[in-house]
FIZARO-10860 format. One record per residue (C-alpha): y, x, z; residue number from 1. Coordinates in nm, 4 decimals, padded with zeros to 6 digits, m for minus. Layout:
<rs>
R       c2       c1       c3 pos
R        Y        X        Z NUM
...
</rs>
This chain:
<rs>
R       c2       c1       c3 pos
R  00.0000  00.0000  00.0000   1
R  00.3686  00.1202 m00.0904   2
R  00.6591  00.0750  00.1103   3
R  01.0162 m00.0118 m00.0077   4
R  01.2741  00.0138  00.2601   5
R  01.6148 m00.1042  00.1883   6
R  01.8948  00.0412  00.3173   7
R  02.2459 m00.1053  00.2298   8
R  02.5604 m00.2901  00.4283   9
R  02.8921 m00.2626  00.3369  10
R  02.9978 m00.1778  00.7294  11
R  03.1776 m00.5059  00.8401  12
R  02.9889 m00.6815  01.1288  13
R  03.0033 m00.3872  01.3594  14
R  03.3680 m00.2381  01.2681  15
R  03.5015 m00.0331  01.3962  16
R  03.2217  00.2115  01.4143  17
R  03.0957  00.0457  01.1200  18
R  03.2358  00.1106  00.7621  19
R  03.1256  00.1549  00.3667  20
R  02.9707  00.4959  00.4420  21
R  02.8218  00.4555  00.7591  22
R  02.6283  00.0985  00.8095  23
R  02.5481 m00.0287  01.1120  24
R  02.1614  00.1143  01.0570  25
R  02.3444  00.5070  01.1216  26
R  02.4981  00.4423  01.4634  27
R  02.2999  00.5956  01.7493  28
R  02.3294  00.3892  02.0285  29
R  01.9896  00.2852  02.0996  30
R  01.8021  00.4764  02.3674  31
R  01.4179  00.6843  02.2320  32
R  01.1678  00.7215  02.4656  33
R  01.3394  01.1143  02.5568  34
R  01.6322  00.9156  02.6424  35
R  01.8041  01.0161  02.3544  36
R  02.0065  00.8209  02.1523  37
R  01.8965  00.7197  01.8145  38
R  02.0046  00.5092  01.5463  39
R  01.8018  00.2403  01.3776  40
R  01.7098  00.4403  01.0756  41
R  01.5771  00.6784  01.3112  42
R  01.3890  00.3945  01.5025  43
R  01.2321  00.3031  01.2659  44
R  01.1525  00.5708  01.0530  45
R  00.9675  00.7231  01.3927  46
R  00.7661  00.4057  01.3900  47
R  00.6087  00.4791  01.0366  48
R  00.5662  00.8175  01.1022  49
R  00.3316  00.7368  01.3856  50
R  00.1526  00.5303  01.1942  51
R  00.1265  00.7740  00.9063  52
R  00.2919  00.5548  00.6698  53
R  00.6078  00.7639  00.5901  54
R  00.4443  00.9412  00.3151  55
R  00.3809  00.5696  00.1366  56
R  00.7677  00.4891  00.1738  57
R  01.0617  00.5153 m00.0541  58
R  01.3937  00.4358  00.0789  59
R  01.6419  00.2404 m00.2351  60
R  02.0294  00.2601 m00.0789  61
R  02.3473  00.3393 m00.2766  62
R  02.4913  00.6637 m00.3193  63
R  02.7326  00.6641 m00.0468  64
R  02.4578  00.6349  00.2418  65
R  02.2324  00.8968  00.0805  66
R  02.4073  01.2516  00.2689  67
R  02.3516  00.9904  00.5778  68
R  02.0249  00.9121  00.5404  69
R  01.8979  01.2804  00.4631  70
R  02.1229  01.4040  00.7932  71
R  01.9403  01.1875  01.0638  72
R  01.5860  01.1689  00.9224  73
R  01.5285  01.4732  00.7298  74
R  01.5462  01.6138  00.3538  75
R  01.1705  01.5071  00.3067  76
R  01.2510  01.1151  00.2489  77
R  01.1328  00.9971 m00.0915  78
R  01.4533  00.7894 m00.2020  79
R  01.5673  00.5908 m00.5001  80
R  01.9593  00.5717 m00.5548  81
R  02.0817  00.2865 m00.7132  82
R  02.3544  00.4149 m00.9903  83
R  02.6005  00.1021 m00.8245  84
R  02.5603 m00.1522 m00.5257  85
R  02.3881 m00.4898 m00.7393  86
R  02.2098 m00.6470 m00.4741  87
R  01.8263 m00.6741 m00.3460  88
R  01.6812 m00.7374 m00.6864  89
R  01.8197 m00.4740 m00.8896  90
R  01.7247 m00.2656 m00.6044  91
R  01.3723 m00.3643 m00.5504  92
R  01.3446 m00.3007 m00.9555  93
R  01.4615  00.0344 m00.9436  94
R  01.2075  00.1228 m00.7104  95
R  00.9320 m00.0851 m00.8644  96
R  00.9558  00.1368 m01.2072  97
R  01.0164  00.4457 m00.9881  98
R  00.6639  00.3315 m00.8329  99
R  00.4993  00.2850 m01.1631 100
R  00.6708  00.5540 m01.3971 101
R  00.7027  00.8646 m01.1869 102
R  00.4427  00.8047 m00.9127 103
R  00.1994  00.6151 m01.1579 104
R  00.1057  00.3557 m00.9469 105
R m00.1085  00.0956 m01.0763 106
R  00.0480 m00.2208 m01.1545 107
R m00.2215 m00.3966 m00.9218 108
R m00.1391 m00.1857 m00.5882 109
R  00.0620 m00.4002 m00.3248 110
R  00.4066 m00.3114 m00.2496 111
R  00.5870 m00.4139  00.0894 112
R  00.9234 m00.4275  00.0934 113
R  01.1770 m00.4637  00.4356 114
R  01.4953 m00.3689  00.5659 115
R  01.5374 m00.0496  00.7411 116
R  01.6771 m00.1781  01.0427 117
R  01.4527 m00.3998  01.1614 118
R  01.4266 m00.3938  01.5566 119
R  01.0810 m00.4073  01.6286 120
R  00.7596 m00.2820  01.8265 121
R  00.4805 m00.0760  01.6510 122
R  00.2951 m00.3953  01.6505 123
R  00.4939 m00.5427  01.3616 124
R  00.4368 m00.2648  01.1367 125
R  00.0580 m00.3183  01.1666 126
R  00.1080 m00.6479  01.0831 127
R  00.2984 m00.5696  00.7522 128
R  00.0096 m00.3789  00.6525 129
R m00.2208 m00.6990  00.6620 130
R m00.0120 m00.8507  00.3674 131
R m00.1946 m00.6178  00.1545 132
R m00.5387 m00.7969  00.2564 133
R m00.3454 m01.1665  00.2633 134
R m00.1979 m01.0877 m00.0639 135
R m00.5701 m00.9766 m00.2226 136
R m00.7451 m01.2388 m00.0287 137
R m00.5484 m01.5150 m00.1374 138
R m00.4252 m01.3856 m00.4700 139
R m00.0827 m01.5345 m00.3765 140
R  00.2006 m01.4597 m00.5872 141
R  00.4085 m01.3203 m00.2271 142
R  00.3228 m01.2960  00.1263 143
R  00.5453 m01.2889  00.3386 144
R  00.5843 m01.2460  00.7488 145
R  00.7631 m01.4843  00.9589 146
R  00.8568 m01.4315  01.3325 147
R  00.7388 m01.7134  01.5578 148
R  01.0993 m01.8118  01.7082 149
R  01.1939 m01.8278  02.0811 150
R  01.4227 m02.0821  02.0117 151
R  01.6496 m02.3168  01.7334 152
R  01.8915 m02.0323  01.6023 153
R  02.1214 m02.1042  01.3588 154
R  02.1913 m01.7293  01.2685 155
R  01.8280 m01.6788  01.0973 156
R  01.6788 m01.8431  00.7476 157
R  01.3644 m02.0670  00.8215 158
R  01.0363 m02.0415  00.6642 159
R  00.8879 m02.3542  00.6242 160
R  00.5014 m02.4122  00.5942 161
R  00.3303 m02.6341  00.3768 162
R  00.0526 m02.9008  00.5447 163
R m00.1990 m02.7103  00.4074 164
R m00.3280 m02.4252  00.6011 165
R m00.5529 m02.1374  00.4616 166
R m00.6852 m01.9870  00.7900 167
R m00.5503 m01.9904  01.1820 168
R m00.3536 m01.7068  01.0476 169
R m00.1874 m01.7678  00.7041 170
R m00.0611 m02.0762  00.5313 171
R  00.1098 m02.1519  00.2314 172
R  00.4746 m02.1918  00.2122 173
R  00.6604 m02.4981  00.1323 174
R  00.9831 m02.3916  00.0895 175
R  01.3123 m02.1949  00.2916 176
R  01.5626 m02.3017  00.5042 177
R  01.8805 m02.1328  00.5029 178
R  02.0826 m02.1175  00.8631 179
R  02.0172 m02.4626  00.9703 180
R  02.2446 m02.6166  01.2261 181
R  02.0663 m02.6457  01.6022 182
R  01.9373 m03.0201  01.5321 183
R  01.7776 m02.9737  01.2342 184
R  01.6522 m02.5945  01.3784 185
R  01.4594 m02.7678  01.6473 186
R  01.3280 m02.9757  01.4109 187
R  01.1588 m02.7125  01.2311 188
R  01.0519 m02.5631  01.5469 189
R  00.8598 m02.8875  01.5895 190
R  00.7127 m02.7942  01.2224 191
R  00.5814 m02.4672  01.2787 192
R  00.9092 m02.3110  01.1229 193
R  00.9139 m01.9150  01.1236 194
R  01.2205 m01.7007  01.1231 195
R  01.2554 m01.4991  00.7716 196
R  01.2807 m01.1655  00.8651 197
R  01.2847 m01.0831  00.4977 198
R  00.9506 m00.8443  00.5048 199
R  00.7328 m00.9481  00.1577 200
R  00.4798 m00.7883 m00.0020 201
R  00.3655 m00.8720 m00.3892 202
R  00.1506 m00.6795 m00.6406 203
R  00.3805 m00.3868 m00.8224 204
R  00.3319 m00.6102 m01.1419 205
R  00.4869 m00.8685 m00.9795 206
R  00.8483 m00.7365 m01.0898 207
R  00.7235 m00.4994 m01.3958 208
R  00.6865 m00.8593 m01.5254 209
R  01.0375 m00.9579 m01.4458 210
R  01.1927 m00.6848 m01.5928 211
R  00.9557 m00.7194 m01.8851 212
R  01.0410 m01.0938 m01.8838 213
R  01.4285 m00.9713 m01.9530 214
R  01.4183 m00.7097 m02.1930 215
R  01.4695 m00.4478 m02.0041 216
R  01.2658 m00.1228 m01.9278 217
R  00.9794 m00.0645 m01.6783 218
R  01.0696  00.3082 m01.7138 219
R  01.2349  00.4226 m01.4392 220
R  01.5198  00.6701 m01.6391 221
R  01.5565  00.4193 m01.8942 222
R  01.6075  00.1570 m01.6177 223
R  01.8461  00.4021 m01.4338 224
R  02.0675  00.3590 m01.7713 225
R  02.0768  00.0415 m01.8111 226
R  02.1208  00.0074 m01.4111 227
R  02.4587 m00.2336 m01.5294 228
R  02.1900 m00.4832 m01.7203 229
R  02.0459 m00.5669 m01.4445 230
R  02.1402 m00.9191 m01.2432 231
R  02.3136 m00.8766 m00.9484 232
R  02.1467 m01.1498 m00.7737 233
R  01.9293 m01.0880 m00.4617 234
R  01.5221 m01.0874 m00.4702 235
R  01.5173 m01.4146 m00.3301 236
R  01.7253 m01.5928 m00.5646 237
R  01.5891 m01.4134 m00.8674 238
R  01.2330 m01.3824 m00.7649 239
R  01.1311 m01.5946 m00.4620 240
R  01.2624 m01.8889 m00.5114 241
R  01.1094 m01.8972 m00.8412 242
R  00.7985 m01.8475 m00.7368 243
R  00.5217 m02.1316 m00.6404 244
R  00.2397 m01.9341 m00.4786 245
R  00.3560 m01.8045 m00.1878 246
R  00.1830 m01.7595  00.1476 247
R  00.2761 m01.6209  00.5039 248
R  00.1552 m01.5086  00.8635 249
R  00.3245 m01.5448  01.1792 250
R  00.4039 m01.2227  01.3790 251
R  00.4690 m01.3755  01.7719 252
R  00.6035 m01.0431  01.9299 253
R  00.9553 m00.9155  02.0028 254
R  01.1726 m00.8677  01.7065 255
R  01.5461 m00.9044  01.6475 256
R  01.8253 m00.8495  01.3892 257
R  02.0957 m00.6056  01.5443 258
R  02.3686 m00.7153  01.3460 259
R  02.6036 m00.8322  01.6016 260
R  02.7802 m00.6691  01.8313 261
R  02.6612 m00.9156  02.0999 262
R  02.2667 m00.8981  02.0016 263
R  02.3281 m00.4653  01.9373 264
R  02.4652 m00.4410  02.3034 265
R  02.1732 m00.6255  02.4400 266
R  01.9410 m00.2970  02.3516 267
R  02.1789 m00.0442  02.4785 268
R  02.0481  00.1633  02.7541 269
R  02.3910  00.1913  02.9178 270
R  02.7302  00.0177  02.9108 271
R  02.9616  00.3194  02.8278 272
R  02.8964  00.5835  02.5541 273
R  03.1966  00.8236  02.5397 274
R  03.5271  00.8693  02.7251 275
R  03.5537  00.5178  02.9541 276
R  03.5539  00.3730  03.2587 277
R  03.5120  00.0087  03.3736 278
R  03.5516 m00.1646  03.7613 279
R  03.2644 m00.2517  03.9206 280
R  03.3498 m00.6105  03.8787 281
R  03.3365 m00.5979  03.4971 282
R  02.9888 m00.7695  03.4369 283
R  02.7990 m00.7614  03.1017 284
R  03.0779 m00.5477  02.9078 285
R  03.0092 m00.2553  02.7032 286
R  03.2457  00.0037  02.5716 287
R  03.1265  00.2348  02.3057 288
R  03.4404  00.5171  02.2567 289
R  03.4169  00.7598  01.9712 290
R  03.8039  00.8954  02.0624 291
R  03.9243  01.1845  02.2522 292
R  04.1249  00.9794  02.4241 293
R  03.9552  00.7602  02.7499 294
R  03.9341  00.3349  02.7284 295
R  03.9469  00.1789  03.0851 296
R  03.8593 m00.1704  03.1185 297
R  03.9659 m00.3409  03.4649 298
R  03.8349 m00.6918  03.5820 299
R  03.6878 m00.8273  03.2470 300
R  03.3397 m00.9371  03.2074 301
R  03.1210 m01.0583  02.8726 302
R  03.3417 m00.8229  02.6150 303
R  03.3018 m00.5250  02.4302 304
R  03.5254 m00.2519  02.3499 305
R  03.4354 m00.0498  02.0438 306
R  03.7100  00.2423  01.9294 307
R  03.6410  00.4723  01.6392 308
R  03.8551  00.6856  01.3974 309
R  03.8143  00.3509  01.1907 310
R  04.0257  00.1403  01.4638 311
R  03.9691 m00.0603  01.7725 312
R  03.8215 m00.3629  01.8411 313
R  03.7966 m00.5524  02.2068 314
R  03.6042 m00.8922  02.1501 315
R  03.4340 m01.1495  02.3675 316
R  03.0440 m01.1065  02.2863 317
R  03.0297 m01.4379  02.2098 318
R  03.2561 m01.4388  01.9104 319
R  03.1848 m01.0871  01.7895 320
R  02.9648 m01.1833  01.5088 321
R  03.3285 m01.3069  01.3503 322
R  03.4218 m00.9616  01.3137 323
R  03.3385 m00.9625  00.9493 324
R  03.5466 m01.2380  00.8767 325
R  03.8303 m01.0496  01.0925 326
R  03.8045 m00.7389  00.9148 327
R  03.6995 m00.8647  00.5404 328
R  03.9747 m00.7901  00.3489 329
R  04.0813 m00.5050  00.5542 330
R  04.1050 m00.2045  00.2752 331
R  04.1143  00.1212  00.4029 332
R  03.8929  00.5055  00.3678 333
R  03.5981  00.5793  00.6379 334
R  03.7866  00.7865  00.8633 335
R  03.4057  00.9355  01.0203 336
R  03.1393  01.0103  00.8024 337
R  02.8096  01.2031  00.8532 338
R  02.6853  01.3868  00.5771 339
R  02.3422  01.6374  00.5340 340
R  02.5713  01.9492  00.6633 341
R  02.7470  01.7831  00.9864 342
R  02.9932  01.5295  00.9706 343
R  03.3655  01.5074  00.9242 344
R  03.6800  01.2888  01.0682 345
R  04.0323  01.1862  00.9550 346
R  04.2933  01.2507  01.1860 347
R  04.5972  01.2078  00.9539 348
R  04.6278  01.0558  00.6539 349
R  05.0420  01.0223  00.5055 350
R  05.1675  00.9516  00.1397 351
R  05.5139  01.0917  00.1161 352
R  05.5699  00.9549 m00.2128 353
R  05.3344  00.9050 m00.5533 354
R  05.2865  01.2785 m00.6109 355
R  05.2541  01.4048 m00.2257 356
R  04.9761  01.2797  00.0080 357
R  04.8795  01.5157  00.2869 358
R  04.5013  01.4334  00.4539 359
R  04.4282  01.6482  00.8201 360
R  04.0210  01.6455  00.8799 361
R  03.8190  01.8024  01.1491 362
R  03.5373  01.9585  01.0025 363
R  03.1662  02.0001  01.1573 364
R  02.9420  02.1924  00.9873 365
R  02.5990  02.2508  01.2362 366
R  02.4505  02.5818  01.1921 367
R  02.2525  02.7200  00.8771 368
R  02.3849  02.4260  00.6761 369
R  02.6619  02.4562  00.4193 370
R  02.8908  02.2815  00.2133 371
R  02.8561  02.2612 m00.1856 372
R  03.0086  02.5156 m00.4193 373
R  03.3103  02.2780 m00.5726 374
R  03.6623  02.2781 m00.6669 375
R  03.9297  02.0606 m00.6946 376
R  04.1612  01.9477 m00.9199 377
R  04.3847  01.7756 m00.7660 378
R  04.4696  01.9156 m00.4411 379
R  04.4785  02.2687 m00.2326 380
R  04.3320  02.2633  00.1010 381
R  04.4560  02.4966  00.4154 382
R  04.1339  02.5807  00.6890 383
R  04.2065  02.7030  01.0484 384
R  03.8930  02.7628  01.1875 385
R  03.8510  02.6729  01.5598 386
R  03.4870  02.7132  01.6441 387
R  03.1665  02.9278  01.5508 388
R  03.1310  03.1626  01.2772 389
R  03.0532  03.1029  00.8904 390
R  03.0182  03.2854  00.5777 391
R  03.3094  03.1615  00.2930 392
R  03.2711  03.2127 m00.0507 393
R  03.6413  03.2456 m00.2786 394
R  03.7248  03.3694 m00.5973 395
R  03.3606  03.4930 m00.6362 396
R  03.4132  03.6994 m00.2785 397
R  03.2343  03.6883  00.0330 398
R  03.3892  03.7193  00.3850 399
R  03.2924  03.6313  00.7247 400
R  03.5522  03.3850  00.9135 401
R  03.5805  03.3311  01.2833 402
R  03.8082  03.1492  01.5133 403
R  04.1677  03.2043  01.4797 404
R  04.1093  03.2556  01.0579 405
R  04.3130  03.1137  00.8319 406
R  04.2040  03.0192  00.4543 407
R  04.3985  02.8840  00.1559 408
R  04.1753  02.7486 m00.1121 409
R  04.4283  02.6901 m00.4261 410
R  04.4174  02.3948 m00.6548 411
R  04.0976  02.4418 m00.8910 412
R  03.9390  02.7274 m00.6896 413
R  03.5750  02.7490 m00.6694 414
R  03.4682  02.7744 m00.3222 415
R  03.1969  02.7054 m00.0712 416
R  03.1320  02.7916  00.2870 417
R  02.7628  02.8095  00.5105 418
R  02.7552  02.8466  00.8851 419
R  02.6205  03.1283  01.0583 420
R  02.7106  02.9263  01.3947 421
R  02.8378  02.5778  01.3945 422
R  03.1387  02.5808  01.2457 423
R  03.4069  02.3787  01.3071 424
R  03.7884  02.4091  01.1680 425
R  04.1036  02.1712  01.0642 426
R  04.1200  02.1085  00.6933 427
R  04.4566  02.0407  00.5456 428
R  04.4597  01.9047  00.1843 429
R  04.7983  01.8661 m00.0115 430
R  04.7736  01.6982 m00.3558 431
R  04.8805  01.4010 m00.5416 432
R  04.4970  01.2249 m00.5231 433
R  04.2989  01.3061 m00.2187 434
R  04.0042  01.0975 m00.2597 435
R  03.5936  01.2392 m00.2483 436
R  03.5864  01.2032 m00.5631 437
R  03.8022  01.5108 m00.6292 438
R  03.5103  01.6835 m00.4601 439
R  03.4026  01.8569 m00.7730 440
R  03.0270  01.9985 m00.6983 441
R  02.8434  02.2768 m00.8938 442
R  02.5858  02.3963 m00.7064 443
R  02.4426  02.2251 m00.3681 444
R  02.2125  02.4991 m00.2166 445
R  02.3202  02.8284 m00.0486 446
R  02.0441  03.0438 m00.2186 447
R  02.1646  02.9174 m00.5475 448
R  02.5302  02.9918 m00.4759 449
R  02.4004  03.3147 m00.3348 450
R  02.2399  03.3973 m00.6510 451
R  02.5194  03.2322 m00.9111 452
R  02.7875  03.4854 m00.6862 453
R  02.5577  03.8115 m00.7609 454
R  02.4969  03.7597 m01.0860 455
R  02.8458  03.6835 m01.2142 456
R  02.9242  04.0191 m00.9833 457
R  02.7206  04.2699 m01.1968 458
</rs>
């Protein structure tokens, strides 16, 4: 069996530490059995690994959570980047020809697909790997699992069986109920309604057909191409909902969607991460405080204080999950982002007029890691370095920089920098367009810009 995990967000129901490059699967606030904190990626990427199943799994996300992905669970991930964000379908596609095409997977073999995030025991993992026998057994079209509920939420889609029943443990769905309000939720308690968790598993030829069905290519680099042709609908509307032969089983142990600030904090091991304090007579409030500077919260009980580079929220947990709507049309860069050689932040960010803008970033680079050889065209950038000890390449030179070193790096100058120690220094960048994109990269690896450097030296 083959295991798709999908991995996407655009970073709005748990702003501020939330944004476009870091979704709320990448924040570590959830507590490993070490007592370390871990994010849900993390979670559950652990999980499959102790159940072997890592090597089996491809990850599809976009190309802005990639450097994200590779920094908290390792280079060794198998994962498909979609070209642009099109939804679950286009998604599931992409990694459905990568399946068959590169890995040559037959077009019989079962393919599970879930979210990354999922907050869950090892239990349901074992369960996901019985679709492959439902699926075989039953020669359903889809199988999916459904989580026995606890009670009428109207924040989950519904699962709705039919009357008839294949076994004590799967039965064939009748159709889906989208978010029902609390009435009509108990009344599909009362039916033997199960939460969608969205976890499915189908036969690979199951969307080889689709795409065949459409004109478009099963290949995976011709796919990758025409990546644009490609509906941006999600699987359910494009696939599921078209289908008739569809079964499920019921999973009845602990699992939950941390999507909300309110249902995140509930899995914290402790109410403050970072520079805060609360009174004792604060009851069920968290603060969560990525800023140098402290948060104090006096006599205030049920809320939650989040503060980030991004901004600052302070909510009642009860109407957190309205943050999205709060913060939808709020347009602005990530001002943190971790990437596979440390992680960065904004601290200043000006436009003096159209052809000045001047950007200030503190820079982490952890040790033996390096940044890409690149230049830029649009922009010079002044270093102080403040911590550690790295190696810089400029102008096809080598030097060592420490503490207390300056370093201009002129428009269009090729550069790159590894550290010996982690590094850390202030980046100033002066230039008329100071987006990533100006990040212009040539080589990625140190031994290649290592070797590049020598040989253009001789």
């Amino acid at each position: 069996m083959k295991l798709v995990l999908l991995s996407g967000g655009s970073g709005k129901r748990l702003w501020p530490l939330s944004n476009d490059a870091r979704s709320k699967q990448f924040l570590k606030v959830l507590n490993n059995e070490k007592n370390q904190l871990e994010s849900m990626v993390q979670r559950v990427w652990n999980q499959l690994d102790n159940l072997g199943l890592t090597q089996s799994a491809l990850i599809a996300t976009s190309k802005t959570q990639v450097e994200m992905i590779q920094n908290q669970i390792g280079r060794d991930a198998s994962i498909i980047v979609e070209p642009e964000r099109r939804d679950t379908f286009p998604a599931i596609a992409l990694a459905a020809s990568y399946l068959y095409s590169k890995e040559n997977t037959l077009r019989e073999e079962i393919v599970g697909v879930l979210p990354v995030d999922p907050y869950v025991e090892d239990e349901f993992f074992a369960k996901l790997l019985e679709l492959e026998d439902v699926i075989k057994s039953t020669d359903a079209d889809l199988a999916l699992i459904g989580v026995e509920p606890t009670y009428p939420s109207e924040k989950y889609g519904y699962i709705v069986p039919n009357k008839e029943t294949l076994s004590d443990e799967i039965f064939k769905v009748s159709h889906f109920k989208e978010k029902p309000m609390v009435e009509e939720a108990k009344t599909l308690l009362e039916n033997k309604a199960l939460w969608n968790c969205g976890v499915f598993a189908f036969k690979l030829d199951k969307v080889l057909s689709v795409l065949e069905e459409k004109g478009l290519p099963t290949n995976y680099d011709e796919l990758l191409l025409n990546y644009s042709l490609l509906p941006k609908i999600s699987f359910d509307y494009e696939v599921v909902e078209k289908t008739r032969d569809i079964v499920a089983i019921p999973y009845d142990g602990k699992w939950k969607d941390l999507g909300t600030w309110n249902t995140l904090t509930e899995e914290m091991g402790m109410s403050i991460l970072g520079k805060a304090q609360m009174s004792k007579d604060s009851k069920n409030t968290h603060i969560i405080n990525e800023l140098d500077v402290p948060v104090s919260v006096l006599g205030l009980s049920n809320i939650l204080v989040a503060a980030s580079p991004d901004g600052i929220l302070v909510t009642d947990k009860e109407a957190s999950p309205r943050v999205k709507e709060m913060v939808g049309d709020l347009d602005q860069r990530p001002m943190y982002e971790e990437r596979r050689w440390g992680w960065y932040r904004v601290l200043e960010h000006t436009k003096y007029d159209v052809n000045q803008e001047v950007l200030t970033k503190r820079i982490n680079i952890s040790a033996g890691k390096n940044l890409s050889y690149q230049f830029h065209n649009y922009r010079k950038e002044f270093w102080t370095i403040v911590k550690g000890e790295g190696v810089l390449l400029l102008n096809n030179e080598f030097r060592v920089i420490r503490p207390g070193d300056v370093v201009e790096i002129p428009l269009g100058v090729k550069h790159a920098v590894k550290a010996v120690k982690e590094l850390e220094f202030i980046e100033v960048q002066i230039g008329t367009q100071l987006v990533e994109e100006d990040n212009h990269r040539l080589l990625l690896t140190w031994d290649e810009i290592e070797e590049s450097a020598y040989a253009i030296s001789k």
